[in-house]
C-alpha positions in Angstrom: 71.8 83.6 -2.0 73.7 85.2 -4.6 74.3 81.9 -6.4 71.0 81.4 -6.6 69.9 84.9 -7.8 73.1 84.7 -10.4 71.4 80.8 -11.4 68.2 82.7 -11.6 69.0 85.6 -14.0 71.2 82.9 -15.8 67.8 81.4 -16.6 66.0 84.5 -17.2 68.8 85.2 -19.7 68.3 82.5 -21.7 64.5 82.5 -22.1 64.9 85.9 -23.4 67.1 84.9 -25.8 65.3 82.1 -26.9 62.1 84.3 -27.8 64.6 86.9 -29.4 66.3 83.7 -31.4 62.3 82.2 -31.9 61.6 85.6 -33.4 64.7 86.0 -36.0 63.9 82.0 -37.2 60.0 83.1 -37.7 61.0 86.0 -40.0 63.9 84.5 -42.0 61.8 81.5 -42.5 58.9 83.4 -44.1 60.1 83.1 -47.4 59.7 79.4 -46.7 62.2 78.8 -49.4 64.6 80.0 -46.2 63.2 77.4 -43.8 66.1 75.5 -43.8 68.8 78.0 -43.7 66.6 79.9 -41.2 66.7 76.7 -39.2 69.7 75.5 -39.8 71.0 79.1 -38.3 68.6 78.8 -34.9 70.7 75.4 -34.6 74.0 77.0 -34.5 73.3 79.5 -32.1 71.6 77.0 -30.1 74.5 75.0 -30.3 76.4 77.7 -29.2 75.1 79.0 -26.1 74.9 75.0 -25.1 78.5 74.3 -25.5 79.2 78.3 -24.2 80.9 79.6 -27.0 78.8 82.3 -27.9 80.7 85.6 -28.0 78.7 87.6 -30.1 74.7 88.7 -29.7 71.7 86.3 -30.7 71.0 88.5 -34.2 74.7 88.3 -34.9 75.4 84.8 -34.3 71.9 84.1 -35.7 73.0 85.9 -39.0 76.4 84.4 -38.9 75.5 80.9 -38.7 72.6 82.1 -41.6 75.2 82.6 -43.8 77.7 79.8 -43.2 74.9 77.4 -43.6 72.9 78.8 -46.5 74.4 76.9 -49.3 74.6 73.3 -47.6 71.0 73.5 -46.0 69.4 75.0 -49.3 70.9 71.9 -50.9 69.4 69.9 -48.7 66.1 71.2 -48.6 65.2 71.0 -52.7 66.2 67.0 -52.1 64.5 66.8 -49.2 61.1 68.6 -50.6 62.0 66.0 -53.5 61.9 63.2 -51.3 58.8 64.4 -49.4 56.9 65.1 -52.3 57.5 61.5 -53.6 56.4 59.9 -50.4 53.6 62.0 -50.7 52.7 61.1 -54.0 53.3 57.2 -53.0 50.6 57.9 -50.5 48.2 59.9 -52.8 48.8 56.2 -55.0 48.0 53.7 -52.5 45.4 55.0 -50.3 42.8 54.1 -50.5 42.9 50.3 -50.9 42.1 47.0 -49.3 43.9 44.4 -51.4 47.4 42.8 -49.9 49.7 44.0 -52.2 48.2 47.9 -51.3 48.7 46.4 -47.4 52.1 45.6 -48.2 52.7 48.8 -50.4 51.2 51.0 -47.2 53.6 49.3 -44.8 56.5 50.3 -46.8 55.4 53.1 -47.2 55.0 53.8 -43.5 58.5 52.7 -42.7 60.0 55.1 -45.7 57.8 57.7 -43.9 59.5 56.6 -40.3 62.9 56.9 -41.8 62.6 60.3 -43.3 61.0 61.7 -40.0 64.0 60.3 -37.8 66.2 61.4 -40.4 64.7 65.0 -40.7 65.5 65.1 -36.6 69.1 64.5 -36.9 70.1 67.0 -40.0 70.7 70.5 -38.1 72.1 69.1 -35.1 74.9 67.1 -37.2 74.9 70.1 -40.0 76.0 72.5 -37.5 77.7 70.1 -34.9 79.9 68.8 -37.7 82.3 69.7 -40.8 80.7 67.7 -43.4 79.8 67.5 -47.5 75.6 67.3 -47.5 75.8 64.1 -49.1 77.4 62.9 -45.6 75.1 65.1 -43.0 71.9 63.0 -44.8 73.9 59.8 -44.5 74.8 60.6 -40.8 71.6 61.6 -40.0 70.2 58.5 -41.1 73.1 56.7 -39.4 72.6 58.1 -36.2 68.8 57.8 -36.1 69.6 54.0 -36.2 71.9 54.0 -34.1 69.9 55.3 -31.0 66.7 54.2 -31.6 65.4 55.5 -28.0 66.4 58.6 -28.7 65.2 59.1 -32.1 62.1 58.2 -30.7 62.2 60.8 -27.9 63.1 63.5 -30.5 60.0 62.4 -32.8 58.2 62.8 -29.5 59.3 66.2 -28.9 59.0 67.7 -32.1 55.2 66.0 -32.5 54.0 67.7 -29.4 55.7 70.8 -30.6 53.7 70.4 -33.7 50.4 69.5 -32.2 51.0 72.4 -29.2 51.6 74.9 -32.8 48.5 73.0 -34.1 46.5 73.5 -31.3 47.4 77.0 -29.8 49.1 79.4 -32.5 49.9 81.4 -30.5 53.2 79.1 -29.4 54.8 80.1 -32.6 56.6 83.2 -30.1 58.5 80.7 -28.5 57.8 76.9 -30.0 60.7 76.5 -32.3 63.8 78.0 -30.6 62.6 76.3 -27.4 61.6 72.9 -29.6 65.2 73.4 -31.2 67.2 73.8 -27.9 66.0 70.7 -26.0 66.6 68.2 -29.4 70.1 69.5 -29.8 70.8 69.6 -26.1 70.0 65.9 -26.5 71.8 65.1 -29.4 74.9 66.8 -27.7 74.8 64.2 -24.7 74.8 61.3 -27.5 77.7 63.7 -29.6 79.4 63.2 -26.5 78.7 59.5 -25.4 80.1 58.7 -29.1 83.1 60.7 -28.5 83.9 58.7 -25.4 83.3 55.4 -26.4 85.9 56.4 -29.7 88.4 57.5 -27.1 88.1 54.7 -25.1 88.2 52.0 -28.3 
């Protein structure tokens, strides 16, 4: 009885802090030039209570891990906006249109569009999971969305009903991102680990 009371208010305890860490990632991220530092830091203490190593409070970690990641994830955000903004403008170039070299155009186009979604998954995890230049969290990201294409796909999976839910019912903004945030790196943490192993074992 009481391991399942101490299981229960173990749970309770971590929805809580997920709507406190959901709240502190909606109001840093307001700005929207923050979105990726805001984001970045929601990781972290995500990461943190996963792998049990938080020590301090959700707004302490959650301003901690705010400012370790603020320079690398800003970085990473003007090229990523740069790189959204061209696929965007490729887009705006080639639709609409019915000839075959606009078919073939659209088809690259769709898997450049694929690639930077699975990409985009991978960043935080890997930004605050390990110590690495920006240059090599992009290049990792895009790595490791290759490398597991079933779970990249899961992830996409996640995130687009956490969009369409947002979409949908607003209201899921009190919770959707920290909860959206916890379950992709909880899965990236099984493959972090599965990728450790199989190095150990080689």
């Amino acid at each position: 009885m009481n391991s399942l009371n101490n299981r229960l208010y173990s749970a309770l305890d971590t929805i809580v802090d997920l709507f406190l860490l959901n709240l502190l990632w909606v109001i840093a991220s307001l700005p929207l030039v923050t979105f990726f530092p805001a984001t970045a830091a929601m990781s972290g203490v995500v990461r943190n209570r996963i792998l049990q190593k938080e020590t301090d409070g959700i707004l302490k970690s959650f301003l901690k891990m705010f400012k370790e990641n603020f320079k690398q994830s800003l970085t990473i955000s003007i090229f990523w906006i740069l790189l959204a903004v061209f696929l965007f403008i490729d887009y705006r170039l080639i639709y609409p249109g019915t000839s075959v070299v606009q078919l073939i155009l659209s088809i690259i186009l769709a898997i450049g569009i694929l690639l930077f979604s699975s990409t985009s998954i991978y960043l935080f995890p890997i930004m605050v999971h390990f110590e690495l230049s920006w240059k090599h969290v992009i290049r990792n990201a895009f790595l490791f969305s290759l490398m597991n294409p079933v779970l990249t796909v899961l992830l996409l999976i996640i995130v687009g009903a956490g969009i369409a839910l947002l979409y949908f019912y607003p209201v899921t903004i009190l919770f959707i991102g920290s909860f959206t945030a916890y379950t992709i790196y909880y899965l990236c943490q099984m493959w972090f680990n599965q990728l450790l192993n199989m190095k150990v074992t080689d």
